[in-house]
N, C-alpha and C positions, 0 to 999 in steps of 0.2 A: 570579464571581471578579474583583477589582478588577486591571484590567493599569494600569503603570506606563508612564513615560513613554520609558523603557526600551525597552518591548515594542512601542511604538507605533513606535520610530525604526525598530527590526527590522522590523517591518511596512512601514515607507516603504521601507527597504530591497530589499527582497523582490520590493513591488510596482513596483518604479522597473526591478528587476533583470528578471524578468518581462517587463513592457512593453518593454524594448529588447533584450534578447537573445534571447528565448526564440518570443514572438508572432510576430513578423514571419517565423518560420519553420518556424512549425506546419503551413501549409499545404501545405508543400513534403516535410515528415516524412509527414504522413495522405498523401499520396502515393505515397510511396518505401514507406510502410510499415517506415519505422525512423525512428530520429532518432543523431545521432554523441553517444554517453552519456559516452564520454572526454572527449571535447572541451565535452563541454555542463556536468558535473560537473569538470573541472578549473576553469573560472570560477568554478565554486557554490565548491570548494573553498578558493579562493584568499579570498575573501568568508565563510567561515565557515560557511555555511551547508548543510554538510553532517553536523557535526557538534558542533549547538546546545547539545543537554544529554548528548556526549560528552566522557570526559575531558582535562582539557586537557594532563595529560601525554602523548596523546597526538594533540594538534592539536584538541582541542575546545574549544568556548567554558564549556564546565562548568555551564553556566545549566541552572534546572531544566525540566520538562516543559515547565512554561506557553507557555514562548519557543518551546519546536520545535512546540507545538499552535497558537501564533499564524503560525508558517511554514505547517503543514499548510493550514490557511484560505488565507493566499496563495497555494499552489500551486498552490488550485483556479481561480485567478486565468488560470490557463495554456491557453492554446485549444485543448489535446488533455490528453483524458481518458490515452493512454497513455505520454505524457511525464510527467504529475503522479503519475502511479502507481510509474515506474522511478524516480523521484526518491524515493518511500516506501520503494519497497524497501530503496534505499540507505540510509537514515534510520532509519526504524521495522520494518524486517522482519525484514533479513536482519544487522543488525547488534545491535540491543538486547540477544540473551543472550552476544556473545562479548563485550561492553561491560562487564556484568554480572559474567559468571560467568569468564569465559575469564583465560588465565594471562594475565602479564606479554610474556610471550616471545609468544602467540597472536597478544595486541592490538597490538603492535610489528611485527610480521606480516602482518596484516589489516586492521586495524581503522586505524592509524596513515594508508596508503594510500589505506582508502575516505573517509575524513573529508578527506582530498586532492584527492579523486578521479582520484588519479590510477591506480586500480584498479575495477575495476565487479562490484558484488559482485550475487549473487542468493540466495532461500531455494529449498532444495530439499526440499518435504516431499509432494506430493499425485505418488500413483501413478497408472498407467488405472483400477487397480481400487480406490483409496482416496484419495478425495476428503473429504470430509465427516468421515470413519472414520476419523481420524489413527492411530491404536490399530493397521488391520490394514495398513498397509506393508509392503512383503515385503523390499527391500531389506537386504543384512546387511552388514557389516564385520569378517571373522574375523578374527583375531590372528593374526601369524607373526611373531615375532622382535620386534624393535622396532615392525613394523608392523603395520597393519590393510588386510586386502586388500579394497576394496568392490566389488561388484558388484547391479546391480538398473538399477530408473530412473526416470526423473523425469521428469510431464510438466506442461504447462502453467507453465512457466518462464519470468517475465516477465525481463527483460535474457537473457534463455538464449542467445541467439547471441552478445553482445560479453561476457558477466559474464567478470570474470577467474579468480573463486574462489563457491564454494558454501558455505553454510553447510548442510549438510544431516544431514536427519534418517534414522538407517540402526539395522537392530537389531543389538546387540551383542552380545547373547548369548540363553537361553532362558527360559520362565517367563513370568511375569504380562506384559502385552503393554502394560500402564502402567510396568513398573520393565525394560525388555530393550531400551531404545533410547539412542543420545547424538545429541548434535550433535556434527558432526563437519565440521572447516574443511579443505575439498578445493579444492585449487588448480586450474583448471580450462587455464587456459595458464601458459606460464613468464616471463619478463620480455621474452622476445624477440617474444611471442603466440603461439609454438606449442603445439599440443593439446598436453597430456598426459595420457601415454601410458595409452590403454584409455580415456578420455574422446570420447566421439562426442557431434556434434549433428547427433542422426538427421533432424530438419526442425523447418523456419520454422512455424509453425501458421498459418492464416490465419481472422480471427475474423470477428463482427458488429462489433466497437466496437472502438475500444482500437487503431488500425490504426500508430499510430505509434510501440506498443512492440512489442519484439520479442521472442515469446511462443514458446518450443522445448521439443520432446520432447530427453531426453537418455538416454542408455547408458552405464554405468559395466562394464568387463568386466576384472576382476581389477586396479585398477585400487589403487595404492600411494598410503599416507600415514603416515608417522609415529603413533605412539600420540599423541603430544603432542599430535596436534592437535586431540582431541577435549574440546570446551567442558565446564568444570567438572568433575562427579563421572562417571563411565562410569554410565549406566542412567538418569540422570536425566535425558535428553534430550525423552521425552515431558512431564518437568514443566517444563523451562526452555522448552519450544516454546508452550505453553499461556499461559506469562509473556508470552514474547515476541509473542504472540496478543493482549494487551491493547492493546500499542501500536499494531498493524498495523490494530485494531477501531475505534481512537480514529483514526486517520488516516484512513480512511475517514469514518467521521462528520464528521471536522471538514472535509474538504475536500468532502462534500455540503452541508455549508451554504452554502460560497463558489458552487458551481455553482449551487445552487438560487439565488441572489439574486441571478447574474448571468442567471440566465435570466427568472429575472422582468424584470425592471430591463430585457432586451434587448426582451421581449416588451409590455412597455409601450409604452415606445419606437415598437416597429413599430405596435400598433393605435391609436397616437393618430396615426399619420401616414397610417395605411393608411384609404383611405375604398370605402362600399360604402353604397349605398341614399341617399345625399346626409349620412352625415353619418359619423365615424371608428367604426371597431372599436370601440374602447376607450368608446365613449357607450352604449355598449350594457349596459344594466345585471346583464344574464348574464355579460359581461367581466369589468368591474371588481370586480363582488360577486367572483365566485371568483378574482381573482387576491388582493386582499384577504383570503382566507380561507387561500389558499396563504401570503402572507405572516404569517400568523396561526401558521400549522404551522411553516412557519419558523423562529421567533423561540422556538418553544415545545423544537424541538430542539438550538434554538442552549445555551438554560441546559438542557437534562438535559448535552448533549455536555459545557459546560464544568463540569457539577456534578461531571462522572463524571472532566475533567480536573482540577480541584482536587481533587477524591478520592487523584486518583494524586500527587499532588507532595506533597501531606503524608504519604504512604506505605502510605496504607490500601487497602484491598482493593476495586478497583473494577470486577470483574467483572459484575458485574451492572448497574450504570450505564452501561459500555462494550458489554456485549449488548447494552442498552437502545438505548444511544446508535445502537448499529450499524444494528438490525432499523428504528428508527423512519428513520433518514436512509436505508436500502435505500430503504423502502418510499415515502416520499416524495418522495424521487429521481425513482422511478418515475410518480409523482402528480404531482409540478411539469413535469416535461419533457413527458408525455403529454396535459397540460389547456394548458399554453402552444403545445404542437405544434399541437394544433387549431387556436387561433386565429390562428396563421400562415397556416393554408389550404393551396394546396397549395406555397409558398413552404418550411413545414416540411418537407414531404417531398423534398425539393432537401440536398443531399449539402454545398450551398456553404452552406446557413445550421447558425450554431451550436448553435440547437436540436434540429437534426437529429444534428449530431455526438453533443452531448448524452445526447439518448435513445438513440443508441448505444452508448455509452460508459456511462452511467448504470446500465444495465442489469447489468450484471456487479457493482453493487455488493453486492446479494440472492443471489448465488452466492461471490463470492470471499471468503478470507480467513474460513470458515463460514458457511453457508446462512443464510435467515431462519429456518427450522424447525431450525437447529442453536442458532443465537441464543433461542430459545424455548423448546428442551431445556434450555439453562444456566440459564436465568432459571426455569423451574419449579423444577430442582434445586435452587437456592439458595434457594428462597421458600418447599421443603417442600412443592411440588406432586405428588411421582410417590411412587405407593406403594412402602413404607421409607426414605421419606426426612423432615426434618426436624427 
């Protein structure tokens, strides 16, 4: 896909924004184990870049995918895997289908504030007991009056301790377990910060990777929201969640290629300078061949990713290019951080280098957002692999 000149200032942008606001305080976040998402998204806000190809009646720059897929790459730019991730959420997760499908009144509401940031939103859809299985959620939303009372819960919620509102996915009624669900926008505090009411955040989780975003189990116990608030048609929420699944796939892709080629690029660096046996790392023809070969995979998921992002902005169907895209950047991820760790020595294994961070962080890209074996269930279904299908 040809970017413009356009795409490239946004790019300077980005990366200029990155380098001075964000880096120099990564290390102090992977620490605390949080990072301040008000405060770090009301900058993004004020700069646009939180709502790139959101609309602009509603504080978005209106531009199409390409521009928020050249953001996604820079935010891989950022030296914590779970500041680039909360930053997704806001952007591609938890916001795409009330963009989409949600009323007037919704996105004036919600969507208006996080393109702001001056609200921090999160998706609520993975249970304890349904990860992978979006289908079996137990979580409901009855009817009573104007409202919808929810109760259930949510866990592995990235922003979950500061998000201000949820987009979340609750069943609405009975029947086929594809047509009995919505999205449904629940306010999680009120403009002052305090809970509302029957919203609990039962705890912080504490992970492998990902240490500077902050990831909570949540409790919903009769907890009130207007009918209104629910995104587009009532029932259709397992198919707007699946939509909203394409963007959150393609984020993911695009920002393992920025990681993957800053970790080459880092790990270069160190083996030409690192010496052992009278002459560098990097002269060692077992180095350079395989970092070469990783830069080879590289380059190969850079054009499926953007084949699968020019799929999407001309409007067609890129399911299966964004599986693609996801399952090959999991699994490479996994492959560039683990063959460059080596050659760090045992420097890789030290918590202060970013390869370390990396393979921490990297790791959850093959679990979250659909497994690699759920990304290989879609892509057989669409190719006509599993019996009665095709």
């Amino acid at each position: 896909m040809e970017l413009t000149a356009q795409h490239e200032e946004l790019r300077r942008t980005i990366r200029r924004f990155v380098a001075e606001e964000i880096n120099p305080q990564c290390d102090a976040w992977e620490e605390a184990e949080i990072f301040p998402a008000k405060e770090l998204f009301t900058k993004m806000g004020a700069l646009g870049l939180l709502g790139i190809n959101k609309p602009e009646a509603y504080g978005g720059l209106g531009l199409d995918y390409s521009y928020a897929a050249v953001a996604a790459e820079e935010f891989s730019r950022i030296r914590s895997g779970g500041v680039s991730m909360a930053i997704g959420v806001q952007t591609d997760m938890a916001t795409p289908a009330l963009a989409r499908f949600g009323s007037d009144e919704l996105r004036a509401e919600f969507l208006a504030p996080a393109i702001a940031g001056e609200k921090v939103a999160c998706i609520g859809v993975t249970e304890s007991h349904a990860g992978s299985d979006v289908a079996a959620i137990r979580s409901k939303a009855v009817a009573d009056g104007d409202d919808l009372v929810i109760n259930g819960s949510k866990i592995f919620i990235t922003n979950g301790t500061q998000a201000d509102w949820m987009c979340m996915l609750v069943n609405t009624a009975e029947g086929d377990r594809h047509r009995n669900k919505s999205l449904v926008m629940v306010p999680l505090k009120d403009d002052s910060g305090k809970r509302t009411k029957g919203v609990t955040v039962a705890r912080k989780l504490k992970k492998m990777g990902m240490h500077s975003s902050d990831t909570a189990e949540l409790f919903f116990d009769d907890v009130r929201v207007p009918k209104r608030n629910v995104i587009g048609e009532p029932g259709m929420g397992f198919v707007y969640q699946m939509l909203q699944f394409q963007e959150e796939r393609l984020y993911g892709a695009l920002s393992s290629i920025g990681g993957c080629d800053l970790t080459i690029e880092e790990t270069i660096d160190y083996t030409r300078n690192r010496k052992a046996f009278g002459k560098s790392i990097l002269d060692n023809q077992v180095v350079h061949y395989r970092l070469v070969e990783l830069m080879t995979e590289v380059e190969a998921l850079r054009a499926l990713t953007w084949g699968a992002v020019e799929t999407h902005v001309k409007g067609g169907d890129c399911t299966v290019l964004a599986s693609m895209a996801k399952l090959k950047a999991a699994r490479l991820t996994r492959e560039v951080n683990d063959s460059c760790l080596q050659f760090w020595g045992g420097m890789g294994y030290m918590n202060e280098t970013m390869v370390s961070r990396r393979f921490r962080d990297g790791r959850l890209t093959s679990i979250g957002g659909g497994a690699d074996e759920v990304m290989i269930g879609i892509i057989a279904k669409f190719k006509g692999l599993l019996p009665g299908r095709g």
